[in-house]
C-alpha positions, 0 to 999 in steps of 0.5 A: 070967206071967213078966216078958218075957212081961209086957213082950211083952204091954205092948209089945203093948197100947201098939202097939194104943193107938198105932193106935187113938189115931192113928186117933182123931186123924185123924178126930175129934180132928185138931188135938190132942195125941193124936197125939203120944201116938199116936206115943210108944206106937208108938215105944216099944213096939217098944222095949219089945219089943226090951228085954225079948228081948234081955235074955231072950237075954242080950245085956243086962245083966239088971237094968238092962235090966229096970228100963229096960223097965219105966221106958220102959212107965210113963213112956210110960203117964204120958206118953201117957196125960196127952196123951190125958186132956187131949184127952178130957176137958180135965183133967190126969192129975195136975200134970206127968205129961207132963214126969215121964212125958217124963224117964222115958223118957229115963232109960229110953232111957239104961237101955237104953243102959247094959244095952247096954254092960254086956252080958248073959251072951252079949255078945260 
């Protein structure tokens, strides 16, 4: 499996986790953390997408933009991830994963922004 097709299929499994944890926090668990993690899955993932094609279509520049992509699918997993861990069973994933998980995607925002302004191999 390539490395676009890799992120399409993460974007994709984020935007399901994101449903279904905002379906989780506003039945069973309204109150909670979870919707926060609800909503970071779903803005990011549509970022993630949106990384991964243009890169493959050459708008940004490759390596930067894959490192971003991938940063922005592990920070946002730590991230919501820790969140939910929390809801469900009252422990961290481990010590400051939501902050390490937090920094990661905003250094992969800032990546995505980088490859933007580098521009791929069709920039224009």
């Amino acid at each position: 499996m390539t490395a676009t097709r890799l992120l399409v299929l993460c974007a994709g499994l984020m935007g399901a986790a994101g449903v279904a944890l905002a379906a989780m926090a506003s039945h069973a668990y309204a109150g909670t953390s979870l919707q926060v993690a609800a909503s970071m899955l779903s803005l990011q993932a549509p970022a993630v997408l949106a990384i991964a094609l243009g890169r493959k279509a050459g708008l940004l520049h490759d390596a930067v933009a894959r490192i971003a992509a991938w940063a922005l699918v592990a920070g946002t997993a730590v991230f919501a991830g820790d969140l939910a861990m929390r809801t469900f069973t009252g422990q961290a994933l481990f010590p400051m994963a939501a902050p390490v998980g937090g920094m990661a995607m905003i250094a992969a925002w800032l990546g995505a922004a980088v490859a933007g302004a580098l521009g791929g191999r069709q920039s224009g």
